[in-house]
N, C-alpha and C positions, 0 to 999 in steps of 0.2 A: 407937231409934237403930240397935239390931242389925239390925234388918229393911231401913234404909237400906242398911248397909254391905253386905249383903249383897247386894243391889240393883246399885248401884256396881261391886260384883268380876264379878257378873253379864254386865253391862253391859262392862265390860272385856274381860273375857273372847270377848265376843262379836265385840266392836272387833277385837281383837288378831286370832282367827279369820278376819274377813275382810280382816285387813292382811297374813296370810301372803304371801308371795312363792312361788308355784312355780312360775312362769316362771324362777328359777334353778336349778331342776335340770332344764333343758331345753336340749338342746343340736341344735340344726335341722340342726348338720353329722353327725351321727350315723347312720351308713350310705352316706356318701357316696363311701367309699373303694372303689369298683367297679369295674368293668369290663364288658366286652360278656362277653370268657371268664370271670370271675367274679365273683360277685355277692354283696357282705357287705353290702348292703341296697338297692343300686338306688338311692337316693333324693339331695334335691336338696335345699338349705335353702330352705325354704319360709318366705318373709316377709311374713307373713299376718297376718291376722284368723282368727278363728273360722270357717271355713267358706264363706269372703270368695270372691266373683266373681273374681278377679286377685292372683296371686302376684307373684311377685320375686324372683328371685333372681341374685347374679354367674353371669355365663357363660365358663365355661374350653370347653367344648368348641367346636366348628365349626357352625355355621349350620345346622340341620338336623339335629344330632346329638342322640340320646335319651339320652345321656350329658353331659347338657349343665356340671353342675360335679361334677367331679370331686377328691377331696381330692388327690392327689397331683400335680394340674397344677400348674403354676408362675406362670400368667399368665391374666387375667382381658381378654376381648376385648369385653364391654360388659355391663350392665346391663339383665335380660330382663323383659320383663312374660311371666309362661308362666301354660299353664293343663293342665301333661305330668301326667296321671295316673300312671304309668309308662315307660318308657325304653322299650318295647316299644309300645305304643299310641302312644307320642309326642306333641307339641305341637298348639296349633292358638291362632289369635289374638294372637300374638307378635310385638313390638318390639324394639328395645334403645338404651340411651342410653348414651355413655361421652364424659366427658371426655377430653383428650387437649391437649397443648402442641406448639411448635415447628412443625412442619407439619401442615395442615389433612386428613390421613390420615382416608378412610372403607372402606380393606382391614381385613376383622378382622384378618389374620394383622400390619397396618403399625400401625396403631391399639391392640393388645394392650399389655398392660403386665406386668411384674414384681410379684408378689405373695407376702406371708410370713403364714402360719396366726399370726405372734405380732403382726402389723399388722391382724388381722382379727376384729371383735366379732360372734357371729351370734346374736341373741335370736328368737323370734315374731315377733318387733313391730318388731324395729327390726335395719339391719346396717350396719357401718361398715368400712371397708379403704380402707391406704394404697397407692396403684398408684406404686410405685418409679419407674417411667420417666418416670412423668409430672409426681410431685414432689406429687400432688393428693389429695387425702383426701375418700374419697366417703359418704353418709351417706343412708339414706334411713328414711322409716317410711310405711307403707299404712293406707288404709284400708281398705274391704269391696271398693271400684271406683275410688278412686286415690290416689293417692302423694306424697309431698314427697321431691324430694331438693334435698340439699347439697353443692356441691362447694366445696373450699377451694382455692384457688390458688394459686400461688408471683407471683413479681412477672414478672410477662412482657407483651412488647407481643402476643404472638399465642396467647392464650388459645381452645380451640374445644369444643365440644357435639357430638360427632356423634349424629343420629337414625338409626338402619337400621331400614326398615320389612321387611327379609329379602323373599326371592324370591318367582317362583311367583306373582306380580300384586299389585304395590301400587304409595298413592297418596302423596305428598308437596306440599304448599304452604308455603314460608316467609311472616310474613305480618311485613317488618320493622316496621311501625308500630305496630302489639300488641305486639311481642316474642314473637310467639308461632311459634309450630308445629303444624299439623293433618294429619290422614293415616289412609291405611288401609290393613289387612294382610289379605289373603285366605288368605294361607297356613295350610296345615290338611296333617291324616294320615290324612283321611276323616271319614265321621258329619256330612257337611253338605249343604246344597242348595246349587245352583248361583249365590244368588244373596249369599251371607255375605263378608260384612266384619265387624272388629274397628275398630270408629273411634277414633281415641285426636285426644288433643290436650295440647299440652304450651306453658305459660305459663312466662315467663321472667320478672326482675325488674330485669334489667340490657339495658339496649339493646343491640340488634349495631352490632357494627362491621364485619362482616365477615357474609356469607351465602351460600350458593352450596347445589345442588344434585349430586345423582347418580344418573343413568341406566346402569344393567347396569356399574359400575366407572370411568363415563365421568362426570368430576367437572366442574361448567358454572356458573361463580364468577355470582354475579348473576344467575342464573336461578331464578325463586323457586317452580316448579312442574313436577312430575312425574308423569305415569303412563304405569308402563313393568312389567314382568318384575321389576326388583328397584328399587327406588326406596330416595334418603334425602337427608338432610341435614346440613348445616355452618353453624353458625353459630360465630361467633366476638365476644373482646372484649379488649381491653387490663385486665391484673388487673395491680392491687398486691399485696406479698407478704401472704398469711392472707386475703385478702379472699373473702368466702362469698357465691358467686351460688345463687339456689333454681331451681330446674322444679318448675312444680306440674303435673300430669300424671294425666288422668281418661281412661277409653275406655267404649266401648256398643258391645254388639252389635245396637244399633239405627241410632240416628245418629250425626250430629255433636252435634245438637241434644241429645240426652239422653245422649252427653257430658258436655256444657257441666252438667247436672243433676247430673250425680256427680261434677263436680269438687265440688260444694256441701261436697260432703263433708268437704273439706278444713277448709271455713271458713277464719278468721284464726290458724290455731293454726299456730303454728312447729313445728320436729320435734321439739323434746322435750315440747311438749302433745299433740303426735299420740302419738310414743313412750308418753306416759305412760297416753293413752287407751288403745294396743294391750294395752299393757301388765296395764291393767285388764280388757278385754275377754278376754284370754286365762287371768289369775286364777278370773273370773269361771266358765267354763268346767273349768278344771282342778283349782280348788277344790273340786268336787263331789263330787270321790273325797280322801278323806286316807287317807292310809297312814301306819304308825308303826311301828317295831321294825326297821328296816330299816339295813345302812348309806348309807353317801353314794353308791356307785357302782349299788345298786338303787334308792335315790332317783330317781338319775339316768335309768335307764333307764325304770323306771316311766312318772316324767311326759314324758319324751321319748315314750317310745311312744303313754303319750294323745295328746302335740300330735298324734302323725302321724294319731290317729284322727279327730282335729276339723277336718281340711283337708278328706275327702271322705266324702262327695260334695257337691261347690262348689255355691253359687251360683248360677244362670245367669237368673236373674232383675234385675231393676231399678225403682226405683220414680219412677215419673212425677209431672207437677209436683204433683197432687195428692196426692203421696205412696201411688198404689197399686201392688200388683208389677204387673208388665209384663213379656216378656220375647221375643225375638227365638226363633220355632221351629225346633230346629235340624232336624227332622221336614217339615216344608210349609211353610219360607222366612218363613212372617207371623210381624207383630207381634201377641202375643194377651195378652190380660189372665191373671194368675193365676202362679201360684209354678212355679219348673222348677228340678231338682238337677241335677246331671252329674258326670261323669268318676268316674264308679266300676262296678267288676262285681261281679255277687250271686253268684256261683257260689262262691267265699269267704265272704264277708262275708254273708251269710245266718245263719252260725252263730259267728259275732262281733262284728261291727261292729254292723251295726243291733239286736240284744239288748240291746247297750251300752246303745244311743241311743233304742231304745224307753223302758229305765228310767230313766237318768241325765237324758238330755236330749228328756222327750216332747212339747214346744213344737215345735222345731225338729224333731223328726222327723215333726210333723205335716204341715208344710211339705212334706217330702220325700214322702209319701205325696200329699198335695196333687196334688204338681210327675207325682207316677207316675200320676196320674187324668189330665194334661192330655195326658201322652206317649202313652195309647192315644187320646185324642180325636184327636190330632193325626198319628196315624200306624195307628192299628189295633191297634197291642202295644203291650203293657207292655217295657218294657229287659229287659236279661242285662246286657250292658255298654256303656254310653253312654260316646261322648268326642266329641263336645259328644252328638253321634245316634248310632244302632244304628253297634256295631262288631259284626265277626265274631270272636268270642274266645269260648273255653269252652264248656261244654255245660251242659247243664239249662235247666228252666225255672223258674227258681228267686225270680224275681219271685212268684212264688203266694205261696211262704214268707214273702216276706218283707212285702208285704200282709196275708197271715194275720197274721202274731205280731203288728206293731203291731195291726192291731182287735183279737184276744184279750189283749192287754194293755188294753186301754182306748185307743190314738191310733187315732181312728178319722176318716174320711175324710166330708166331709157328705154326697157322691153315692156311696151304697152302692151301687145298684143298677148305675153304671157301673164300679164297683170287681167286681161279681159276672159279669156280663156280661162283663169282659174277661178274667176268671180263664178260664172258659169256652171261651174265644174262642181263649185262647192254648192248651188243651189238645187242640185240632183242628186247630189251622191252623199253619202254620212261614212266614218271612217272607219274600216273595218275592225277595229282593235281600241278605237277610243271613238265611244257614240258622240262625247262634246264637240267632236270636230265635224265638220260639216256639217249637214240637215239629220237632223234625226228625227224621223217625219216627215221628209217631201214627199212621199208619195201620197201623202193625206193632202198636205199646203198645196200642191199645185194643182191637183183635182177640185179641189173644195174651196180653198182661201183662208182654207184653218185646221188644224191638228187637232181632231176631236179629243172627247176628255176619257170615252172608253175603248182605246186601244193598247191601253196599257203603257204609253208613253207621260211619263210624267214632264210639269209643268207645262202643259198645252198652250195654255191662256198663255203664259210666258212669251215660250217661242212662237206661237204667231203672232203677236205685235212684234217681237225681235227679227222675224222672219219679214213683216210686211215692211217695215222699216229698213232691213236689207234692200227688199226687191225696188225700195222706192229712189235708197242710191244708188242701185245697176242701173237704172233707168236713167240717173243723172247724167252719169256717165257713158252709157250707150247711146245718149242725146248727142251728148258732145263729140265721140268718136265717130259720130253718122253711119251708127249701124241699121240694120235695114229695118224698114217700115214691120213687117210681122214680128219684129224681135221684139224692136219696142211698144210695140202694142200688148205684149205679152208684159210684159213688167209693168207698164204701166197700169194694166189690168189685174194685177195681181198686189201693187203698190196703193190700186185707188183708195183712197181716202173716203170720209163719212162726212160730204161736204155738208148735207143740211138734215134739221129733225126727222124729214120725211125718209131721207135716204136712210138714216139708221134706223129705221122701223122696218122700211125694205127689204134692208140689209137679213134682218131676223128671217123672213120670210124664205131671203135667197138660201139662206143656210140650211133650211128646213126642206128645199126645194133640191140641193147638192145632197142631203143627206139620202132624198128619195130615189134620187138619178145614181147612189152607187154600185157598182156591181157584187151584187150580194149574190152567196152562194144558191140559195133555194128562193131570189126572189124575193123584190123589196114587199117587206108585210105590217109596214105602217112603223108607229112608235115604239123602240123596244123598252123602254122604260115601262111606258102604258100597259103593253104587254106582257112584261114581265109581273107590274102590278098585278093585273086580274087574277095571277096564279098565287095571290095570298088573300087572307083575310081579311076584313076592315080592322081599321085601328093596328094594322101591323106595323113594326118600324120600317117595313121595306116597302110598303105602299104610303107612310110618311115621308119616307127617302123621296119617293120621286113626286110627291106630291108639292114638297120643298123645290124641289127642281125645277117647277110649272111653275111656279111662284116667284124664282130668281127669272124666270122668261119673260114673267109678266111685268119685273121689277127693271129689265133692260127696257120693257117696250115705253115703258112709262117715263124712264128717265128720256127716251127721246120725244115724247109726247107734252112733257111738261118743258122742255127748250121752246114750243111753239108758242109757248107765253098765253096760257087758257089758264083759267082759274082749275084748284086743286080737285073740284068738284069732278069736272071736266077730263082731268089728267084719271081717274078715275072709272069712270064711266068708259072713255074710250078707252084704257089700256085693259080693261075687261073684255070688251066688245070686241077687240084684236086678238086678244087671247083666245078668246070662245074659236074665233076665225082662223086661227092658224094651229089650233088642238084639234078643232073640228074637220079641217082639210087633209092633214096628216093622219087621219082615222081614217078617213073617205079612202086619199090617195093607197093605204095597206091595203083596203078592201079589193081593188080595184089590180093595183102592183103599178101603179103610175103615178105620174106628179103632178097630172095636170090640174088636178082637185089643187093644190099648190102653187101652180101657175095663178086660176082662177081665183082663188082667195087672197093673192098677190094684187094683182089688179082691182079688185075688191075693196080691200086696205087703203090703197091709194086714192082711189074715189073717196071714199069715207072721209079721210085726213082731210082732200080739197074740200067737203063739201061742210064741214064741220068747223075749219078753224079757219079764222078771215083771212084773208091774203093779204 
C-alpha cells in the first residue's frame, strides 16, 4: 500500500510540474520603453509561438518606423504582422489590420486610436487592448503562420476592418462573396531577391456590407482590386452593441496557395483554444529551465528574458500539403525543400544564445543548423546576420563558432562534408555584395595572423580576435573529422594562442617581422609611420600621431612584461629596452629591404627576457 501511495505523490508531483504556469512571469512589454536616442531594450511585444514564422504585434509607431511600439505612445494605428529582428535592421513582410467606427478612414494618422497600458493584456500567446476611440476591444492569438483575431463592436450602422498592405509595392483583392481578403506585401529593409512577396490572406465570418479599396491614399468604394506603390482595404458591416466579428488570417512567403495550408493551422479552435494552445507551447519551452530562491521581480525578469531568447532566430520555413518543410529562398528567389531560420546575428549570440539552445533546446537547434547548410547551398555562405538574407551588420566570421559548438555538443548536421567545405570556404572568400559575410580581410589574416589597421578595413583589432577564434573551432572540428595532417597544422597555426609572457612579447616581434616579409610594390623600406613622420615637422600632430602609436607598442609589450611578476621598475626598463630593439631593427630591416635585422632582434628579446627575469 506504501509503495502505491508513494507512487500517486510521484505521479503528482510530476502533474503539478508540468501544470506550472511561467508564461506569468513574462511580460512581452518589457524593454519597450525606447527610443532612437535611447535605448532601455529596443524591443516590441512579440505575440508569438516559440520561434513561430510571424509575429504580432500593436503598432504605435509610423509605417516604416523600427520603433514600431513603443510603451510611452498613446495610440495604436493597427495591428502588424512583423518579422523586425531589431529597430535597426528593421521589418520585412509586413501588414496590418485595425478595426475602426464612424468613417471608413484608411490614413494611419485618421484611423489611429486612444490607448491605456490598464486597457491592455500582453501574454506570449495571446494580446488584448481596448482602442478608446473606437469604443472596439481587439483580441488576437497566433499561431507558428497565422492568427485569429477578435473584434468586439459597439452597436453602430458603419462598422469597418481596415487591411494596410504598407508601401513600396503591394497587392489587394476584396473578394465580397468569401468574405474574404487576399494580398501581398513586398516591402522589406534588404536581404531579399527581387522577386519576394509576403502573401497573406484574411477570412472573415460576417458578410460585408460595405467594400472599397486604396490606391497611394486614394480610397475607390466598390472597387475590389489593387496593385499599386501602397495598396489596402475597407471592408465594413452594421454591428450590434458586444457583437464579436473573427479574421482568420494565414500568410507564405511562397503563395497564395500555401497560405490557404497555414491558415490549417488554425483549425476550428476559437481564440481561447488557440490562447490556450500558445499558451502551452510556450510552457512547454520555458519549462526547461526552473529556477527557485528568487523573488517575484527576478522571476520576472528571468522568464521574460527566456521568452525573448525563443523568438530568434524565426522560422522561415513552411510545410507543404504533405507536411514537409519548404521554404521560399531568401538567397536565390526559389522554392526549395528543407528547414531555413532567420533574422538573427552571431557576432553576439555565438557566445549566448545558441549554447542555450544547443543544451536546452537540441531538436530545434538541429533544425537551425539544418536551415545554416541550405543558406551556403543557396548563396555560397554561411550568415553573420540574416533578415530574411545577408545583411551588412557586424564583423567576424562567426558562423564557424557557431556550427562548431552544436557538432561538438552532439547537434550535428547529416551533410557534414557540406558543413566542412563551407567553414573553408568562408575563411578565404568575403561576399561579393555584403562585406559582413565571410572574411573581409583574409588576405591580410592568413598571410600575417592579423588584419592591419592601415588598409582601410575598419575594426581590424575586431576581426582578428573574431577571425582567430573562428580558425581555432575549424581546427576543433577538423581534429575530429580526421582531416589531414597539413590542414590542421594550418589552423592550428593560425588559431595559436599566447600561451606565456614571453610568447606575447614574441608575438610583437613576429608581427613586425610579417609586416617586413609583405610584398610591397617598390620594396619593403622599413616603418611607414616613421617614415611618413620624418616628412613633417617636430611638434606636428602627425608626427604626435605616430609617436602615440610607438607608445601603444610599448604599452602591449609591457603588459606582457609585467605577467612575468618583476617589479614595476623592471616592467619599465625592459619594455623600453624592447622598444629601442624592435624600432631599431625595423629601421635597419628598411635600410637593407629585409627582415632579418627582425629575425635577429627577435632572438635578441628572448635572450634578454631568460636572462633578466628568474625562471
Amino acid at each position: 500500500m506504501k509503495k502505491y501511495l508513494l507512487l500517486v505523490c510521484a505521479l503528482s508531483c510530476i502533474v503539478f510540474a508540468k501544470a506550472k504556469d511561467w508564461t506569468q512571469y513574462v511580460n512581452p512589454l518589457m524593454g519597450s520603453q525606447s527610443s532612437f536616442e535611447l535605448s532601455t531594450g529596443n524591443t516590441y511585444p512579440a505575440i508569438a509561438r516559440p520561434w513561430g514564422m510571424n509575429f504580432w504585434t500593436p503598432q504605435t509607431g509610423k509605417m516604416g518606423d523600427g520603433w514600431q511600439y513603443t510603451y510611452t505612445a498613446n495610440k495604436i494605428r493597427g495591428f502588424k504582422q512583423t518579422h523586425q529582428p531589431s529597430p535597426w535592421i528593421n521589418d520585412y513582410g509586413q501588414f496590418s489590420i485595425m478595426p475602426v467606427v464612424g468613417k471608413p478612414e484608411f490614413n494611419e494618422e485618421k484611423r489611429a486610436s486612444w490607448f491605456a497600458h490598464k486597457g491592455e493584456t500582453a501574454t506570449p500567446y495571446y494580446y488584448k487592448v481596448y482602442l478608446a476611440e473606437h469604443d472596439v476591444v481587439t483580441e488576437m492569438a497566433p499561431t507558428e503562420r497565422a492568427v485569429l483575431f477578435r473584434f468586439t463592436f459597439p452597436e453602430n450602422d458603419h462598422s469597418y476592418v481596415v487591411v494596410d498592405a504598407f508601401d513600396k509595392g503591394s497587392y489587394i483583392k476584396v473578394i465580397p462573396e468569401e468574405n474574404k481578403i487576399i494580398g501581398y506585401t513586398t516591402r522589406n529593409s534588404g536581404g531579399v531577391p527581387e522577386n519576394f512577396k509576403n502573401y497573406f490572406i484574411i477570412e472573415f465570418d460576417k458578410p460585408f456590407t460595405y467594400k472599397a479599396t486604396v490606391a497611394n491614399d486614394n480610397l475607390q468604394e466598390n472597387v475590389t482590386e489593387q496593385t499599386t506603390d501602397h495598396a489596402g482595404a475597407i471592408i465594413g458591416f452594421q454591428t450590434h452593441k458586444g457583437e464579436q466579428v473573427h479574421a482568420r488570417i494565414a500568410s507564405s512567403f511562397i503563395s497564395f496557395e500555401q497560405a490557404a495550408l497555414n491558415m490549417k493551422e488554425l483549425g476550428k479552435d476559437n481564440i481561447e483554444q488557440l490562447a490556450k494552445k500558445g499558451k502551452e507551447a510556450w510552457n512547454q519551452v520555458l519549462g526547461k529551465i526552473e529556477v527557485e530562491g528568487g523573488n517575484l521581480d527576478q522571476y520576472r525578469t528571468f522568464y521574460s528574458c527566456l521568452y525573448r531568447s525563443l523568438l530568434f532566430p524565426r522560422k522561415f520555413y513552411e510545410l507543404d500539403a504533405a507536411g514537409q518543410p519548404v521554404h521560399y529562398s531568401p538567397y536565390n528567389g526559389q522554392v526549395l525543400p528543407g528547414y531555413m531560420y532567420t533574422d538573427t546575428g552571431f557576432w553576439d549570440t555565438f557566445r549566448c544564445l545558441f549554447p542555450l539552445l544547443n543544451l536546452m533546446y537540441p531538436s530545434v537547434n538541429k533544425e537551425m543548423q539544418e536551415g545554416l547548410i541550405n543558406t551556403y547551398k543557396e548563396s555560397g555562405f554561411f550568415p553573420e546576420w540574416a533578415s530574411p538574407g545577408h545583411r551588412g551588420c557586424m564583423v567576424g566570421n562567426n558562423s564557424a563558432s557557431i556550427l562548431v559548438d552544436a557538432y561538438m555538443k552532439g547537434v550535428k548536421v547529416d551533410d557534414l562534408e557540406t558543413l566542412y567545405s563551407g567553414l573553408i570556404h568562408g575563411t578565404e572568400n568575403v561576399h561579393p555584395k555584403v562585406s559582413s559575410t565571410g572574411r573581409l580581410g583574409h588576405e591580410y589574416y592568413n598571410k600575417l595572423g592579423y588584419v592591419p589597421y592601415d588598409v582601410k578595413i575598419n575594426e581590424n583589432a575586431a576581426r582578428t580576435l573574431e577571425y582567430a577564434y573562428n580558425d581555432w573551432c575549424i581546427y576543433q572540428i577538423a581534429k575530429d573529422l580526421g582531416r589531414p595532417k597539413k590542414e590542421l597544422d594550418l589552423y592550428a597555426k593560425r588559431a595559436a594562442a599566447i600561451t606565456t609572457p614571453i610568447s606575447g612579447v614574441l608575438a610583437v616581434f613576429d608581427a613586425y617581422q610579417d609586416h617586413a616579409e609583405c610584398e610591397y610594390e617598390n620594396g619593403f623600406r622599413g616603418c611607414g609611420l616613421l617614415n611618413a613622420a620624418a616628412e613633417f615637422g617636430a611638434n606636428t600632430p602627425e608626427r604626435s600621431a605616430v609617436n602615440q602609436h610607438k607608445q601603444e607598442v610599448e604599452a602591449i609589450l609591457a603588459t606582457h612584461v609585467r605577467a612575468l611578476a618583476v617589479n614595476e621598475a623592471q616592467v619599465q626598463h625592459l619594455s623600453l629596452l624592447l622598444s629601442y630593439l624592435l624600432e631599431g631593427a625595423i629601421t635597419r630591416a628598411g635600410l637593407e629591404g629585409s627582415s632579418a635585422h627582425i629575425v635577429n632582434a627577435r632572438a635578441m628579446a628572448e635572450a634578454l627576457l631568460a636572462a633578466e627575469v628568474p625562471q
